[in-house]
N, CA, C and O atoms as a DFTB+ gen file, in Angstrom:
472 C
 N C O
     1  1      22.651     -36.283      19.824
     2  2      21.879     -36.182      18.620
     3  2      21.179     -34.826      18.619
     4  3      20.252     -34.605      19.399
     5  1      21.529     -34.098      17.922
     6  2      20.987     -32.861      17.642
     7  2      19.018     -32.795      17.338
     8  3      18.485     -33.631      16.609
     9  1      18.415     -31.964      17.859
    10  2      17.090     -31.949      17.357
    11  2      16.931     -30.569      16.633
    12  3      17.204     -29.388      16.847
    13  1      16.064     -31.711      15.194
    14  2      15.815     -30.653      14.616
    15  2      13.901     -29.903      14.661
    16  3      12.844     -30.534      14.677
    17  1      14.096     -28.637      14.667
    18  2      12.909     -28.244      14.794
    19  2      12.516     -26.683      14.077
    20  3      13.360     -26.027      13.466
    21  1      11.059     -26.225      14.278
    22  2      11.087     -24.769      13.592
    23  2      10.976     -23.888      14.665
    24  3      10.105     -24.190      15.481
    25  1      11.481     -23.098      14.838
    26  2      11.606     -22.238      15.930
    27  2      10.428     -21.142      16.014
    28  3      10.177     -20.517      17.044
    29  1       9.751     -20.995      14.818
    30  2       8.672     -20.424      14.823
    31  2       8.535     -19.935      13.081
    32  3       9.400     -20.046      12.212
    33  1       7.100     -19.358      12.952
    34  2       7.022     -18.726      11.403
    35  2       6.697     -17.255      11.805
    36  3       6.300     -16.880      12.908
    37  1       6.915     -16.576      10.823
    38  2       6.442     -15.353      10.897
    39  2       4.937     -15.485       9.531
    40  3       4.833     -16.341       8.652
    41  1       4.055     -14.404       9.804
    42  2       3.252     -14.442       8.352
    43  2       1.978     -13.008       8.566
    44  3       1.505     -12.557       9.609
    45  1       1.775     -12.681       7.402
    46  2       1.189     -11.336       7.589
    47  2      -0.369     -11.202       7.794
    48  3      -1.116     -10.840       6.885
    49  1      -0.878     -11.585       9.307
    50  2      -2.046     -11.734       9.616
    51  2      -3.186     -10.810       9.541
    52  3      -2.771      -9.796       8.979
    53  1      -4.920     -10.632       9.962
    54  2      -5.281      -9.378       9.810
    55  2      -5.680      -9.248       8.374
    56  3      -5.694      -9.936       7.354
    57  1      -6.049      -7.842       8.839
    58  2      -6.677      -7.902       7.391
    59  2      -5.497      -6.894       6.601
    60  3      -5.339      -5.855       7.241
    61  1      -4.740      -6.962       5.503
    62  2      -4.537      -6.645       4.605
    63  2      -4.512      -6.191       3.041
    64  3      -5.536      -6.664       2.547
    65  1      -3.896      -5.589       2.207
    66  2      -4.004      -5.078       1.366
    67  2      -3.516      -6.414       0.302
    68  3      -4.128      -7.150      -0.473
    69  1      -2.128      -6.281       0.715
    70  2      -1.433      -7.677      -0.414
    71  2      -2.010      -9.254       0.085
    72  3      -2.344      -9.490       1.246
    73  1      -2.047     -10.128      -0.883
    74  2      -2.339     -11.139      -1.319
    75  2      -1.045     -12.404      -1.381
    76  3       0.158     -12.182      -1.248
    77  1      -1.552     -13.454      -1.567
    78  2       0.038     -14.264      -1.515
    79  2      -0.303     -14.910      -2.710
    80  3      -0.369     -16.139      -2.703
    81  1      -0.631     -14.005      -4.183
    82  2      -0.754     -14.573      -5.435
    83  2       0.847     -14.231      -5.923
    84  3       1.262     -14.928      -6.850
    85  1       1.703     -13.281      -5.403
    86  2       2.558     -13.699      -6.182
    87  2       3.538     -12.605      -4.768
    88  3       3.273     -11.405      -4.686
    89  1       4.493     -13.188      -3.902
    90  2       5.125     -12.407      -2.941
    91  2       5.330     -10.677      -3.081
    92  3       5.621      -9.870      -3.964
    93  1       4.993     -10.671      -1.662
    94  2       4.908      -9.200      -1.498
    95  2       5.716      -8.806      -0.945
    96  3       6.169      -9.257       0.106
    97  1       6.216      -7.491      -1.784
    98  2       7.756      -6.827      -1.202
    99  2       7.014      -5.580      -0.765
   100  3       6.532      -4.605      -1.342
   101  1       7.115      -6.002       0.484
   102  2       6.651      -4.317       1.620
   103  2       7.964      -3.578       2.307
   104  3       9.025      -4.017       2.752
   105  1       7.460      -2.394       2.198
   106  2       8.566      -1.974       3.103
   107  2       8.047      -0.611       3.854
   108  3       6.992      -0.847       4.442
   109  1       8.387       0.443       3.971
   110  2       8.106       1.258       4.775
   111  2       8.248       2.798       4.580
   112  3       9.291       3.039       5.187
   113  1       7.888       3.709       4.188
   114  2       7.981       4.925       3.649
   115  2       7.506       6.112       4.962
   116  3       6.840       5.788       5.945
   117  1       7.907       7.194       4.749
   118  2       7.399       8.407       5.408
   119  2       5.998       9.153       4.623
   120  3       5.701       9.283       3.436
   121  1       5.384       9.522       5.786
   122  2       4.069      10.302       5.052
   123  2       3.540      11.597       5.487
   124  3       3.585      12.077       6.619
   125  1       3.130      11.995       4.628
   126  2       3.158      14.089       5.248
   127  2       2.094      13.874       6.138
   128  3       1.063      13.208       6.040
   129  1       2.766      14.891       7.417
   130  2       2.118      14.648       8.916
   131  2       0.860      15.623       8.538
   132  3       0.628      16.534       7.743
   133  1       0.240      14.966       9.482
   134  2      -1.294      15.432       9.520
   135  2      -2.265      15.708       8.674
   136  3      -3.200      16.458       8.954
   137  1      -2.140      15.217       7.749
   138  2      -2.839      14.774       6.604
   139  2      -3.978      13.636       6.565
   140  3      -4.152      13.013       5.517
   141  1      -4.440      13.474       7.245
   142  2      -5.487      12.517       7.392
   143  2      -5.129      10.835       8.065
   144  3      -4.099      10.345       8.529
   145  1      -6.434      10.327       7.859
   146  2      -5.882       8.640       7.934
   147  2      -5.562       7.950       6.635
   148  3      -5.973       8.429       5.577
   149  1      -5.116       7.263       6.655
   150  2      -5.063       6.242       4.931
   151  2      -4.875       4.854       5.375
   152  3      -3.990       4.143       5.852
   153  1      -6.105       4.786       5.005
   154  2      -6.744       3.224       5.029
   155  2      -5.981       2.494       4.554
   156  3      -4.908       2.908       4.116
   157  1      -6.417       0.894       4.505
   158  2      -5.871      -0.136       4.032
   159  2      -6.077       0.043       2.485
   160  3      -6.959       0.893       2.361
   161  1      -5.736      -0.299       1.495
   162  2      -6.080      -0.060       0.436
   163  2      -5.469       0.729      -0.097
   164  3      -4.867       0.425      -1.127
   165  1      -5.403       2.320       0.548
   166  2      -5.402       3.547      -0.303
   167  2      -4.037       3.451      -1.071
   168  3      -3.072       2.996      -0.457
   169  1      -3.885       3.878      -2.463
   170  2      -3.165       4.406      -3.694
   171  2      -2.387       5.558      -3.362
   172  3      -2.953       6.609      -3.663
   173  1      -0.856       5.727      -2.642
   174  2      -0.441       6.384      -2.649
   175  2       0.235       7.362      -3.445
   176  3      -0.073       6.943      -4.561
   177  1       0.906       8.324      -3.640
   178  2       2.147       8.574      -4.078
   179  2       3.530       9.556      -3.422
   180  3       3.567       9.558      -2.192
   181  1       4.252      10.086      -3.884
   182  2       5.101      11.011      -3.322
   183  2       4.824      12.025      -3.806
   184  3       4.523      12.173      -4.990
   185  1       4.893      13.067      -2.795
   186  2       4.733      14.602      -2.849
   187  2       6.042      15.028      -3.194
   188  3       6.863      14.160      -3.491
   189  1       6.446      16.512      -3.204
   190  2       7.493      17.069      -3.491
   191  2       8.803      17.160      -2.653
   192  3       9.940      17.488      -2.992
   193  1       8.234      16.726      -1.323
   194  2       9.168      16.622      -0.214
   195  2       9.584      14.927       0.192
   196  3      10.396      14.584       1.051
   197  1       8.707      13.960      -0.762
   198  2       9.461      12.368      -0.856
   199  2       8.253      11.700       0.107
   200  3       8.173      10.475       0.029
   201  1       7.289      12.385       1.021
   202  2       6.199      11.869       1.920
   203  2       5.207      11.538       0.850
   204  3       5.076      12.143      -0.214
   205  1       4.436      10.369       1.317
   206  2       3.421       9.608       0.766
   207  2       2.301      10.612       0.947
   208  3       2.415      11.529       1.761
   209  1       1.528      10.497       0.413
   210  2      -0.117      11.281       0.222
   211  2      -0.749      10.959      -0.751
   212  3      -0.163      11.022      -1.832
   213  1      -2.670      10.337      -0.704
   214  2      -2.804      10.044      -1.446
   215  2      -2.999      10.188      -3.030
   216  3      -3.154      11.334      -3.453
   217  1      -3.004       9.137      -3.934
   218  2      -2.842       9.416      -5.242
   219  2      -4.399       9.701      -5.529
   220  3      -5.285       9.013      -5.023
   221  1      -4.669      10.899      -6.484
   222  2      -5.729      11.387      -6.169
   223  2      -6.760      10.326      -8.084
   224  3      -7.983      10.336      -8.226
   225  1      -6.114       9.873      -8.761
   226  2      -7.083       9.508      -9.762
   227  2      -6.289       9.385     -10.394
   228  3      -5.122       9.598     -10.063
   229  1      -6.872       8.780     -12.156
   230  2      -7.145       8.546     -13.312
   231  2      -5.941      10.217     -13.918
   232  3      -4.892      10.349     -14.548
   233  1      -6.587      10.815     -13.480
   234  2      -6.324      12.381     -14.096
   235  2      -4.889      12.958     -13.419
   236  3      -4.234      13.913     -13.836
   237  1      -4.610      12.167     -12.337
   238  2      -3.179      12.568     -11.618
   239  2      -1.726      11.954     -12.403
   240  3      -1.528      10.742     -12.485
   241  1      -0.875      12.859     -12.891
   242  2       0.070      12.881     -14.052
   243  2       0.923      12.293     -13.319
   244  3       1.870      11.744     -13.883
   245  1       0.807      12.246     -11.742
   246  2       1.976      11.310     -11.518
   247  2       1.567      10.230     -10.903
   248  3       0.510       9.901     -10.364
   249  1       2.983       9.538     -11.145
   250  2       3.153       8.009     -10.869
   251  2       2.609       7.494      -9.250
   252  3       3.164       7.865      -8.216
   253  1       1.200       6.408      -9.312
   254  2       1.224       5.608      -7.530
   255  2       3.007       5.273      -7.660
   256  3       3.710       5.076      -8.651
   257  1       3.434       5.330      -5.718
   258  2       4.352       4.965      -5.475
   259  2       4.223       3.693      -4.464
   260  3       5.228       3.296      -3.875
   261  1       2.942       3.058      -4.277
   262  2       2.740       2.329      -3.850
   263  2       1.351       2.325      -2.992
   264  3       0.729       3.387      -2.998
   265  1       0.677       0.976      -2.083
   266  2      -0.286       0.498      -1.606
   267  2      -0.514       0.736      -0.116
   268  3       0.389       0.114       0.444
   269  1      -1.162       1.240       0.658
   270  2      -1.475       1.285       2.016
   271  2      -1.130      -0.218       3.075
   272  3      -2.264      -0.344       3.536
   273  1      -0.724      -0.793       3.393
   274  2      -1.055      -2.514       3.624
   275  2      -1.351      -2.251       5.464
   276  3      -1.184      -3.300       6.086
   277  1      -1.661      -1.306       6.157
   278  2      -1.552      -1.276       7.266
   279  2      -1.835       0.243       7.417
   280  3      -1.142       1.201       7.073
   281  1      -3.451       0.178       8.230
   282  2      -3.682       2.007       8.410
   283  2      -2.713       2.460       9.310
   284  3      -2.044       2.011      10.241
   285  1      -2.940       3.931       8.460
   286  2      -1.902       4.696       9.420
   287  2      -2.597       5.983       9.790
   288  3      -3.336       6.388       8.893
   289  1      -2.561       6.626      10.721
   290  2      -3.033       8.217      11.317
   291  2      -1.775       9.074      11.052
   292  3      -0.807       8.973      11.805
   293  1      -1.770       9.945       9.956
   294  2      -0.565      10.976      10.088
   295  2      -0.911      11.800      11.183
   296  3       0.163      12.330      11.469
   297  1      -1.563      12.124      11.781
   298  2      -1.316      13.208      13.318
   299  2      -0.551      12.166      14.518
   300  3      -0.241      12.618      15.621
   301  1      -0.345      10.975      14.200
   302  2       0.484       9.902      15.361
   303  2       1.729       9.359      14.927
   304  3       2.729       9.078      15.586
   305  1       1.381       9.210      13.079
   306  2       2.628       8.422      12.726
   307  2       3.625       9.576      11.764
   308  3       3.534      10.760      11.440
   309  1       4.446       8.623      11.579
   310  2       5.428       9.674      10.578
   311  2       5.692       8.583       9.543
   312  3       6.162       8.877       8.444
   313  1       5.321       7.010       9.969
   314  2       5.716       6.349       8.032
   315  2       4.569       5.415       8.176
   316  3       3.935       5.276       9.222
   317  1       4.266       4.582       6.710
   318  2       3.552       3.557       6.944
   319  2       3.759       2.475       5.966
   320  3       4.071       2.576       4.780
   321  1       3.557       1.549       6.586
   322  2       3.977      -0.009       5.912
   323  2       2.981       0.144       4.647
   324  3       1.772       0.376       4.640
   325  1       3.665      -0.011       3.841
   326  2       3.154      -0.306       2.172
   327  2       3.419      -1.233       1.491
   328  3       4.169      -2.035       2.048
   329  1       3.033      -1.560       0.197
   330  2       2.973      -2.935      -0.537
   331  2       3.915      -1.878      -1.687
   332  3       3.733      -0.698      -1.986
   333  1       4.800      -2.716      -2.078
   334  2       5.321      -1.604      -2.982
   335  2       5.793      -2.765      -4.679
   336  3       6.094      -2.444      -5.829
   337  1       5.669      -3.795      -4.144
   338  2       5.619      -4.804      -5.576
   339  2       4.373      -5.879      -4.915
   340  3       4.325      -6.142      -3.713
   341  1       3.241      -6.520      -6.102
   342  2       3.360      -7.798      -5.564
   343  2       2.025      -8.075      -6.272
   344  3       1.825      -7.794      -7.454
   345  1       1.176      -8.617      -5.501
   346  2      -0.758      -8.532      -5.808
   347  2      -1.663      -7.778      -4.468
   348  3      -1.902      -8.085      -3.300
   349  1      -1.899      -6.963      -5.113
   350  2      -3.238      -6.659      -3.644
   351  2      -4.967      -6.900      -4.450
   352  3      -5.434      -6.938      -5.589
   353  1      -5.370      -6.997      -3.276
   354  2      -7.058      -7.114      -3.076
   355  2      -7.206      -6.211      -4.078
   356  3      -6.342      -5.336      -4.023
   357  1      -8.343      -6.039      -5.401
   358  2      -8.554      -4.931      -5.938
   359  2      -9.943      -4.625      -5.095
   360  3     -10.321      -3.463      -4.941
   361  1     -10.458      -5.417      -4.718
   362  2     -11.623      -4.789      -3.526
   363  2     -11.490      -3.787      -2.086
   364  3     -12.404      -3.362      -1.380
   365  1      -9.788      -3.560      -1.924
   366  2      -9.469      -2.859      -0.972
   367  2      -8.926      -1.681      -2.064
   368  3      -8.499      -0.828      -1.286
   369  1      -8.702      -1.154      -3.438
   370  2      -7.748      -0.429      -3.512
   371  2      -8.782       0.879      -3.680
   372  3      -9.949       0.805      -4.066
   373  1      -8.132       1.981      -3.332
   374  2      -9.055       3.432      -3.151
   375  2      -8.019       4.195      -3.473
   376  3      -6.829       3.935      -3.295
   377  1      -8.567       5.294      -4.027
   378  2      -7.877       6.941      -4.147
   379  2      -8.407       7.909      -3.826
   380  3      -9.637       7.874      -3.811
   381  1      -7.604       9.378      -3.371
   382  2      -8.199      10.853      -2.988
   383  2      -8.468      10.159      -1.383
   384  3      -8.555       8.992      -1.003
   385  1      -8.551      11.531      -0.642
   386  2      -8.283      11.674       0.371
   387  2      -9.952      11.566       0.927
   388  3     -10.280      12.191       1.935
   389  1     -10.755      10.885       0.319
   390  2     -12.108      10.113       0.482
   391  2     -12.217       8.767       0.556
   392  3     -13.246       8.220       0.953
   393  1     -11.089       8.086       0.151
   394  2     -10.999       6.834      -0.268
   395  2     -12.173       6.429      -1.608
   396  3     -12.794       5.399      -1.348
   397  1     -12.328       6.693      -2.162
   398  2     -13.322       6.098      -3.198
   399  2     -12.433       5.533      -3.806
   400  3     -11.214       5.639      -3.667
   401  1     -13.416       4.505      -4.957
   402  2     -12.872       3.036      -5.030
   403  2     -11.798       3.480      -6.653
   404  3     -11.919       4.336      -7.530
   405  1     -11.003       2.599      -6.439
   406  2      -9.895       2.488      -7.358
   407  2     -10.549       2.588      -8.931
   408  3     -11.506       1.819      -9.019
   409  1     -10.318       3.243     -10.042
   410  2     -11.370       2.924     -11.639
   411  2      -9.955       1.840     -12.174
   412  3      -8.775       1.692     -11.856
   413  1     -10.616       1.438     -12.843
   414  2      -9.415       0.449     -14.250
   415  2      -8.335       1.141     -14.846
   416  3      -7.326       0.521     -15.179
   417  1      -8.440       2.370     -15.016
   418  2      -7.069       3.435     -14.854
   419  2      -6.562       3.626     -13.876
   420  3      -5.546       4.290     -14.084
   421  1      -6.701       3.401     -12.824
   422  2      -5.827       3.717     -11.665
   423  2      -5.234       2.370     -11.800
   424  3      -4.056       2.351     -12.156
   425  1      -5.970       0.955     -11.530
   426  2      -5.159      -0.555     -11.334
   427  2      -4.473      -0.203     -12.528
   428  3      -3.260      -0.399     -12.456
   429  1      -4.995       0.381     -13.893
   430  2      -3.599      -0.183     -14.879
   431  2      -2.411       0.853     -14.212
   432  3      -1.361       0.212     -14.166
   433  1      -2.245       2.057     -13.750
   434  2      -0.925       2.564     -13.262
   435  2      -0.655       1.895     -12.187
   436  3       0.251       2.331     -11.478
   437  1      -1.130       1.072     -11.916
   438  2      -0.875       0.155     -11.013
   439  2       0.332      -0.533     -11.469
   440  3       1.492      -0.507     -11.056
   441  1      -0.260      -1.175     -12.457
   442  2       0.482      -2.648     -12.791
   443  2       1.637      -1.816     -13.393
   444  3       2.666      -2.459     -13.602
   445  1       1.658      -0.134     -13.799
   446  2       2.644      -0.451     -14.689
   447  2       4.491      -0.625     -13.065
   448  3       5.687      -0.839     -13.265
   449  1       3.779      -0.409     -11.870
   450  2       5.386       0.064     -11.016
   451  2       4.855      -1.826     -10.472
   452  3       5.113      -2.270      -9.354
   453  1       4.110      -2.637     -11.576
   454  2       3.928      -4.243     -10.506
   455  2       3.310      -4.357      -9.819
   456  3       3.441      -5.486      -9.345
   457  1       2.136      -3.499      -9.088
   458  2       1.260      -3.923      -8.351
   459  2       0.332      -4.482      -9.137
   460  3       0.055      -3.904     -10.188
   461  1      -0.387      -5.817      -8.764
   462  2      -1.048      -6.149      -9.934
   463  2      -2.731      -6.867      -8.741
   464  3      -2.765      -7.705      -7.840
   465  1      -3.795      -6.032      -9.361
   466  2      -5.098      -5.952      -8.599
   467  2      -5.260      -7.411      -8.912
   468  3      -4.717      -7.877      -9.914
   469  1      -6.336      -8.526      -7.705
   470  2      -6.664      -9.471      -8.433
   471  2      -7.488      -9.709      -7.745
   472  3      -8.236     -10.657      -7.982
């Protein structure tokens, strides 16, 4: 008789950025070295060379390419786990290389690539 059982779960512990209001598709990007830390939270985007750096505001013409979900040190790392569809904390989300806090123009370019603040 065969036994059935769960061999284990996986699940995203800690403190994080995304939420389990509606599944989060993370994945993993490169980020321009030595450029600071970027917190949990922080509002990324892509630079000209495809590396993440943060999205600096309201007033920045280009598109977030996604969410911080796991700090990273660019002088150690070279990518970092991001939220790139889903819901995150709007109490964690920040922009500019200060982290200050996310305005209602930044969450709406949010929502428009699906990240949706809650």
């Amino acid at each position: 008789m065969p036994i059935k059982g769960n061999l284990g779960t996986i699940s995203a512990g800690g403190e994080r950025a995304h939420t389990d209001h509606h599944p989060a598709v993370t994945g993993t990007a490169p980020v321009k070295a030595d450029n600071g830390e970027y917190p949990i939270g922080l509002i990324v985007k892509e630079d000209e060379n495809g590396d993440l750096v943060p999205y600096i505001g309201e007033a920045d013409t280009d598109t977030p390419a996604a969410v911080i979900d796991e700090p990273v040190d660019t002088a150690t790392e070279t990518s970092a786990f991001t939220l790139v569809h889903g819901t995150a904390r709007q109490s964690v989300l920040k922009i500019g290389a200060d982290g200050d806090p996310a305005t209602e123009a930044d969450i709406n370019k949010l929502a428009t690539i699906g990240i949706y603040a809650v």
